[in-house]
C-alpha positions as CSV (number, residue, x, y, z in Angstrom):
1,X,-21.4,18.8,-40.5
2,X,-21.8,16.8,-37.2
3,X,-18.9,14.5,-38.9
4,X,-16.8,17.2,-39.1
5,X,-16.9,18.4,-35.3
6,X,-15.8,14.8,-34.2
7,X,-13.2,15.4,-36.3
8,X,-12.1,18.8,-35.1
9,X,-9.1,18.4,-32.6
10,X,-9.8,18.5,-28.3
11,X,-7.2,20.7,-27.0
12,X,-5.1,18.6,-24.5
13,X,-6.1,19.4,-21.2
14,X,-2.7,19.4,-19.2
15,X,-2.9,18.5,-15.5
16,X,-1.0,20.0,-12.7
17,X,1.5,17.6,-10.7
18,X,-0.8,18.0,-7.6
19,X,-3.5,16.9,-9.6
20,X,-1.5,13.8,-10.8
21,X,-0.8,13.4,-7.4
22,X,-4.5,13.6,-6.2
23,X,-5.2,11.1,-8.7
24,X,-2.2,8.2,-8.0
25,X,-3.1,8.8,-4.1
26,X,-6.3,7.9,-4.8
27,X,-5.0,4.7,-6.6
28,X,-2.8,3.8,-4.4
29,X,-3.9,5.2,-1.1
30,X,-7.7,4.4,-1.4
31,X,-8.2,1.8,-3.7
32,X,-9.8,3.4,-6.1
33,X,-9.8,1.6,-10.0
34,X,-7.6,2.5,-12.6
35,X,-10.9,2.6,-15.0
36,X,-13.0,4.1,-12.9
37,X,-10.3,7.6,-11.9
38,X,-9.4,7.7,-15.9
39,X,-13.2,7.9,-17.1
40,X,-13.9,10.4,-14.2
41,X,-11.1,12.4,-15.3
42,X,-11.3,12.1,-19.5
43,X,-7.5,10.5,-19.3
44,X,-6.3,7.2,-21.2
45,X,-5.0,4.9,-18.2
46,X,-2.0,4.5,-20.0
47,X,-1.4,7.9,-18.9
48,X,-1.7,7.3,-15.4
49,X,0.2,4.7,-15.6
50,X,3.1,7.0,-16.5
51,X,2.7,9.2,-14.1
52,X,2.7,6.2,-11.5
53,X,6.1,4.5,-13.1
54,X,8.0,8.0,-13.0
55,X,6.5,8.5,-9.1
56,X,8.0,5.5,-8.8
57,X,11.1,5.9,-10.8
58,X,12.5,9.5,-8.8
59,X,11.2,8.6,-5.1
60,X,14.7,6.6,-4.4
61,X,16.2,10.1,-4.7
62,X,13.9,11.3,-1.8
63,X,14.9,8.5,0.8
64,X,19.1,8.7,-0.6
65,X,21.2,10.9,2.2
66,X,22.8,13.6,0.5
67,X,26.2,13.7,2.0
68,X,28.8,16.2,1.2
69,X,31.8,14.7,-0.4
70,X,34.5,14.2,2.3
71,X,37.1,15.2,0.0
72,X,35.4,18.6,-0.1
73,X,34.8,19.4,3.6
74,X,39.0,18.3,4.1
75,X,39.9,21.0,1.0
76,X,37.4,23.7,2.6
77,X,39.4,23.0,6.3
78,X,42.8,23.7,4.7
79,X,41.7,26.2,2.8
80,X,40.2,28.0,6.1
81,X,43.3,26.8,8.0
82,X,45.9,28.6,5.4
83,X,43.0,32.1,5.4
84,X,43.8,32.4,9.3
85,X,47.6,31.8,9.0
86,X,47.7,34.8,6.7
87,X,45.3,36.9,8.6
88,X,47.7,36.4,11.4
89,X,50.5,37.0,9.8
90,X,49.3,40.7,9.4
Protein backbone atom coordinates (compact mmCIF):
# COMPACT_ATOMS: atom_id res chain seq x y z
CA UNK A 1 0.00 0.00 0.00
CA UNK A 2 2.75 2.54 0.98
CA UNK A 3 4.35 1.51 -2.59
CA UNK A 4 1.49 2.53 -4.14
CA UNK A 5 1.28 6.25 -2.80
CA UNK A 6 4.99 6.86 -4.02
CA UNK A 7 3.63 5.90 -7.06
CA UNK A 8 0.59 8.11 -7.23
CA UNK A 9 1.28 11.22 -9.33
CA UNK A 10 2.36 15.04 -7.37
CA UNK A 11 0.32 17.52 -9.12
CA UNK A 12 2.81 20.03 -10.68
CA UNK A 13 2.91 22.97 -8.66
CA UNK A 14 3.14 25.96 -11.28
CA UNK A 15 4.93 29.07 -10.09
CA UNK A 16 3.96 32.58 -10.86
CA UNK A 17 6.55 34.74 -12.99
CA UNK A 18 7.14 36.98 -9.81
CA UNK A 19 7.95 33.96 -8.04
CA UNK A 20 10.49 32.86 -10.76
CA UNK A 21 11.64 36.16 -10.44
CA UNK A 22 12.02 36.17 -6.58
CA UNK A 23 13.93 33.04 -7.08
CA UNK A 24 16.62 34.04 -10.10
CA UNK A 25 17.07 37.49 -8.00
CA UNK A 26 18.01 35.63 -5.34
CA UNK A 27 20.54 33.74 -7.64
CA UNK A 28 21.83 36.33 -9.18
CA UNK A 29 21.39 39.31 -6.96
CA UNK A 30 22.41 37.66 -3.61
CA UNK A 31 24.35 34.85 -4.21
CA UNK A 32 22.39 32.35 -3.15
CA UNK A 33 23.14 28.46 -4.60
CA UNK A 34 21.50 26.92 -7.26
CA UNK A 35 21.03 23.69 -4.86
CA UNK A 36 20.25 25.29 -2.05
CA UNK A 37 16.91 27.78 -3.77
CA UNK A 38 15.76 24.38 -5.73
CA UNK A 39 15.60 22.07 -2.50
CA UNK A 40 13.92 25.06 -0.55
CA UNK A 41 11.52 25.33 -3.25
CA UNK A 42 10.75 21.30 -4.34
CA UNK A 43 12.10 22.36 -8.10
CA UNK A 44 14.74 20.40 -10.30
CA UNK A 45 17.61 23.11 -10.98
CA UNK A 46 17.22 22.34 -14.46
CA UNK A 47 14.23 24.26 -14.17
CA UNK A 48 15.70 27.26 -12.91
CA UNK A 49 18.01 27.14 -15.22
CA UNK A 50 15.34 27.75 -17.83
CA UNK A 51 13.80 30.29 -16.37
CA UNK A 52 17.31 32.02 -16.09
CA UNK A 53 18.24 31.28 -20.03
CA UNK A 54 14.75 32.71 -21.23
CA UNK A 55 15.41 35.96 -18.64
CA UNK A 56 18.27 36.13 -20.40
CA UNK A 57 17.08 35.38 -23.86
CA UNK A 58 13.99 38.35 -24.01
CA UNK A 59 15.84 41.17 -21.86
CA UNK A 60 17.66 42.55 -25.19
CA UNK A 61 14.08 43.52 -26.15
CA UNK A 62 13.85 45.63 -22.96
CA UNK A 63 17.12 47.85 -23.59
CA UNK A 64 16.23 47.93 -27.93
CA UNK A 65 14.64 51.62 -28.77
CA UNK A 66 11.46 51.18 -30.31
CA UNK A 67 11.41 53.65 -33.11
CA UNK A 68 8.66 54.25 -35.43
CA UNK A 69 9.42 53.50 -38.93
CA UNK A 70 10.37 56.73 -40.76
CA UNK A 71 8.65 55.73 -43.75
CA UNK A 72 5.49 55.74 -41.60
CA UNK A 73 5.61 59.17 -39.81
CA UNK A 74 6.53 60.68 -43.80
CA UNK A 75 3.05 58.72 -45.19
CA UNK A 76 1.02 59.97 -41.94
CA UNK A 77 2.47 63.83 -42.80
CA UNK A 78 1.11 63.62 -46.42
CA UNK A 79 -1.69 62.00 -45.49
CA UNK A 80 -2.44 64.97 -42.87
CA UNK A 81 -1.15 67.45 -45.41
CA UNK A 82 -3.66 66.31 -48.32
CA UNK A 83 -6.79 66.08 -45.03
CA UNK A 84 -6.21 70.02 -44.62
CA UNK A 85 -6.05 70.80 -48.35
CA UNK A 86 -9.53 69.30 -48.66
CA UNK A 87 -10.88 70.77 -45.55
CA UNK A 88 -9.93 73.99 -47.05
CA UNK A 89 -11.15 73.63 -50.10
CA UNK A 90 -14.65 73.60 -48.51
Amino acid sequence: MAEENKLEKQKRRRLSAEEKVKILSEILLKGRGLSELADEYKIHPNKILEWRKVLFESATGIFEQKRPDITEKAKQRKIDALEKTLADKD
